[in-house]
N, C-alpha and C positions, 0 to 999 in steps of 0.2 A: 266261585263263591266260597268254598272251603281253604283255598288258597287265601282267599282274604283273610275270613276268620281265623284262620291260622298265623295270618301275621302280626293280626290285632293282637291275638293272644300272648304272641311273642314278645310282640313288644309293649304289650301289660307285663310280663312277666318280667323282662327287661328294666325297665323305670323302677319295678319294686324291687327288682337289687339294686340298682345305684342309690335309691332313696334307702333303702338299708343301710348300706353303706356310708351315705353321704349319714345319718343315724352314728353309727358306730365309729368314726371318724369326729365328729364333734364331741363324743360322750369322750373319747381319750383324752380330745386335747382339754375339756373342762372339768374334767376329774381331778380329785386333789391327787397329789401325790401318796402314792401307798407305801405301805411300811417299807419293802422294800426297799426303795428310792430313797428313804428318809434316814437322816443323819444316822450314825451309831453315835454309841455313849462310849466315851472311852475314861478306862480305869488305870492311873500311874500306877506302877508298883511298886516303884522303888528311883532313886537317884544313887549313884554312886560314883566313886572317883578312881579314877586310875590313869592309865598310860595309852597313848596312842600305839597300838605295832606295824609303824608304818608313816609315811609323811604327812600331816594335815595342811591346807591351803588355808591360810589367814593373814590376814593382817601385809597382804599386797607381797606372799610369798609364800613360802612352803616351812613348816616345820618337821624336822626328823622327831619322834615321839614326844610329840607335845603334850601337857595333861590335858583332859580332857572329863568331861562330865557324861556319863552313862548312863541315861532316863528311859526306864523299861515299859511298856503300857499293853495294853491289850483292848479290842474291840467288843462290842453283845454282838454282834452281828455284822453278814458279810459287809464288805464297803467298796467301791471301786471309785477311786476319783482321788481328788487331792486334799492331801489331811492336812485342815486348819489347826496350824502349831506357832506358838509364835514363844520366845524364849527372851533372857536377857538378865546380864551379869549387872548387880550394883556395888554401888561403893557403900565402905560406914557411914553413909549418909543418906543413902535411899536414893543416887543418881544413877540413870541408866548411865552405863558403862560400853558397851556394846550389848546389840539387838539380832538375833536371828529373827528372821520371817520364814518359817520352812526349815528344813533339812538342811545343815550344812554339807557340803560334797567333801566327804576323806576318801583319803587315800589309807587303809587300814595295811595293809601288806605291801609291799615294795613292788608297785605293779602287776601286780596280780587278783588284789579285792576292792572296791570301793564300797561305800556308805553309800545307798540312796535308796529312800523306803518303795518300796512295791507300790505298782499302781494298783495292787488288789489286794487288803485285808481279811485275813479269814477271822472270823469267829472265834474265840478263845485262843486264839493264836498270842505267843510273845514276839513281841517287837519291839528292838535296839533302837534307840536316834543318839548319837556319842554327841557333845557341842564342845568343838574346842577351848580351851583358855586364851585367847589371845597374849602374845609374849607382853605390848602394850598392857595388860593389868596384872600379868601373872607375879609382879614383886615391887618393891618398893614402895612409898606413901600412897600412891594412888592406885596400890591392888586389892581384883576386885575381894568384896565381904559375903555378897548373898547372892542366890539365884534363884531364878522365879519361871517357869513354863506352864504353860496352857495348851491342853489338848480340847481340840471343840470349837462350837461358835461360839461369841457370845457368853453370855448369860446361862449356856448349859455347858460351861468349858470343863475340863475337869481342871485345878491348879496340884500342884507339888514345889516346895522350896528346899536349896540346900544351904546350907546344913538344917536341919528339919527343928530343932529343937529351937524353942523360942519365935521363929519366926512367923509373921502374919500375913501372909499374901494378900491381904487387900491395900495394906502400907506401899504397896509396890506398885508403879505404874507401868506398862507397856503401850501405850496407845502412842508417847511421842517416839520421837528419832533419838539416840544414844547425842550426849552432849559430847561435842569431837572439839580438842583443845580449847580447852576456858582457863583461862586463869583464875588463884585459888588467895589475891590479894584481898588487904582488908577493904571494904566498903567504902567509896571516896577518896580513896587514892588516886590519882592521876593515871595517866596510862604512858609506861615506858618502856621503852625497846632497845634491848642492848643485844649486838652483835658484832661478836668477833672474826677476824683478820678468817680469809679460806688458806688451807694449806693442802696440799697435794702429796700424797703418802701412797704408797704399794701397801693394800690390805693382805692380810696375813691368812685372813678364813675366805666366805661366800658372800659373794653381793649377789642381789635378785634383780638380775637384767633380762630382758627379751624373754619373759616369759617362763624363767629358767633359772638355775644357780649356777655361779659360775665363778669359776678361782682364778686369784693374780690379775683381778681388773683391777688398774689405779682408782682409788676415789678423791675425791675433792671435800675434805673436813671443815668443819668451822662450828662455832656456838654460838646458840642465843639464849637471852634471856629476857624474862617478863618481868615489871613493877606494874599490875593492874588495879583497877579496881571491879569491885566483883562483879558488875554485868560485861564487862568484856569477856570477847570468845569467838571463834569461829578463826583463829587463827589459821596460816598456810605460810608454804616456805617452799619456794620455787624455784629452778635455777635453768639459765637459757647460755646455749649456748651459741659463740659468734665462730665465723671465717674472718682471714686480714681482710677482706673486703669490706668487714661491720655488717656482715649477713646472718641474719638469724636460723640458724641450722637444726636446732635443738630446743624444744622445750619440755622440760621434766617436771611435771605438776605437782608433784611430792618424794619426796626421798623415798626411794626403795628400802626395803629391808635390807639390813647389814647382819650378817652373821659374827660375832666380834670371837665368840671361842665355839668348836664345835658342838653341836648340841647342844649349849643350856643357855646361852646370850646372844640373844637378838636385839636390835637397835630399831626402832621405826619412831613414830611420832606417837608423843602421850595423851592420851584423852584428858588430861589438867597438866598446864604448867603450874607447878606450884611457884610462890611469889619468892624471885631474887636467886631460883634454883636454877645455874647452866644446865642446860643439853647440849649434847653433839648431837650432828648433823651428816649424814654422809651422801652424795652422790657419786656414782659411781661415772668413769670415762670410757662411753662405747670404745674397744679400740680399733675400730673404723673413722675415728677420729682423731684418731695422735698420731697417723702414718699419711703419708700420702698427699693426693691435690685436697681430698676433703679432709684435712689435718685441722681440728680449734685451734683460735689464735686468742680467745678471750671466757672467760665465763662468768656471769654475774649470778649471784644468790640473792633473791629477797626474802626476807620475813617481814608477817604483821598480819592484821586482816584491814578492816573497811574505813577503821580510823586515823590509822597511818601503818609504815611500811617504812623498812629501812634495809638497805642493799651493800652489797662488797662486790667487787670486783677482782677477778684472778686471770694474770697475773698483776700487781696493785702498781709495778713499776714501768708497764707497760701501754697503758693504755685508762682512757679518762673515760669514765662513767657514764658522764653527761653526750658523747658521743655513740653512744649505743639504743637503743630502741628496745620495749620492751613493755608489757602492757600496766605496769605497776608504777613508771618513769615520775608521772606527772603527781602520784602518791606518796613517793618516794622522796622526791622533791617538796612539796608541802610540807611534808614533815621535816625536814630538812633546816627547812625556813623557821619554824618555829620552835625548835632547838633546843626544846627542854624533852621533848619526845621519843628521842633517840640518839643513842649513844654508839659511832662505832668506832671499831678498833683494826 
């Protein structure tokens, strides 16, 4: 009998801890979030300009001390998680230019430091985010004017812009993607595409191959140019490589960076073509390719985007265009046919 009683009691006493339990387990999961857990406020301090001491990664390669933008901020309170930052360079005209989402990755010291913020904010702590210049806006007509970052979510972000004086951050947008090659013609203008003859030269600096810089790779040069009208854009310029066989061995989606003089000239693709203004163009020649049974026997470059598209062929006295395969052929051709589109040389 007492054995009984004792079990009953037991497991009375039993059931009211798991129902405790089961008690304190819902109150967790339906509690709002406490201060703790909930966002900090962050405060810019400052923007500044200086130098990179060490290589930055942009722009589909590495720069040796690039300039770079230095935005200092600090937290109210601790924070662990990933800090909502979102940044972006404009032109004299209020166009995104390029778009950070987050922390860009530097390389600040020659192997030895990199850039990337702490997955744990203290409390009055200062903290660095550097944003490179991209070599794309760092000069000529299309470099960039203003810069605009947001620390935060939302509606409780904190903003800063450089250069500070006159500017209005709400003038600025970041919610779209950065506009990647548009051309800068007058309105109603036709759209035309000119591209000159590829030539095959021994570079003198660095090309950005396999993930790396690398000196005395031949590249394959050539220019084009735009006549648009101003909703064109989304421009690409592609170049495939063949075997004697007409086998397609190679395709390169966009020109790598070119190094043209140590440290201060880089060559990549511009965020505007301006109207009637050549570029060069460079692709560089794995040389796993120029020796050998897997030696190129042809390479074709196209430019354009979605309206039309216009192609060369290297070497031009070798080999017919129209016998090569490639996914642009039948765009290429279109435009081709209609003749006022495209001009090559």
């Amino acid at each position: 009998m007492q054995t009984r009683l004792f079990s009953t009691k037991l497991a009375t006493v039993h059931n009211s801890i798991q129902g405790f339990v089961a008690v304190v387990v819902a109150l967790v999961l339906l509690a709002p979030k406490d201060a703790q857990a909930a966002d900090p406020e962050y405060t810019i301090r400052g923007i500044s300009r200086t130098t990179a001491q060490g290589w930055v990664s942009i722009d589909g390669g590495w720069v040796d001390r690039a300039e770079i933008l230095k935005v200092r901020f600090s937290v109210d309170r601790d924070h662990e998680g990933t800090v909502p930052l979102v940044a972006g360079f404009f032109d004299s005209e209020k166009r995104l230019l390029k778009k950070f989402k987050g922390a860009p990755h530097l390389q600040m010291r020659s192997g030895t430091e990199y850039q990337d913020l702490p997955s744990k904010l203290e409390a009055g702590r200062i903290y660095d985010v550097n944003f490179p210049v991209a070599p794309s806006i760092a000069s000529g007509s299309m470099r960039w004017s203003d810069f605009l970052v947001m620390l935060g979510k939302e509606d409780a972000a904190a903003h800063a812009t450089y250069p500070k004086s006159g500017l209005d951050w709400e003038e600025y947008s970041l919610k779209g993607e950065e506009i990647k090659h548009a051309g800068t013609a007058a309105e109603g203008e036709a759209l035309k595409l000119e591209f000159s003859g590829i030539n095959r030269q021994k570079h003198a600096n660095s090309v950005w191959l396999d993930n790396e810089w690398k000196r005395g790779v031949n590249v394959l040069k050539s220019k084009i140019r735009i006549h648009s009208g101003a909703a064109a854009g989304g421009f690409f310029v592609c170049a495939y490589f063949f075997d004697k066989e007409g086998n397609q061995i190679l395709a390169t989606k966009s020109p790598p960076q070119i190094e043209l003089r140590r440290g201060s000239e880089y060559v990549t693709l511009p965020p505007f073509w301006e109207n009637g203004k050549p570029y060069e163009v460079y692709f560089p020649i794995p040389p796993a390719l120029e020796t050998g049974s897997g030696r190129y026997q042809d390479v074709v470059i196209v430019f354009g985007n979605k309206e039309a598209a216009v192609a060369g062929v290297f070497p031009t006295s070798r080999t017919d265009i129209a016998t090569l395969d490639f996914p642009e052929k039948a765009l290429v051709a279109q435009t081709a046919a209609a003749g006022d589109l495209a001009v090559t040389e």
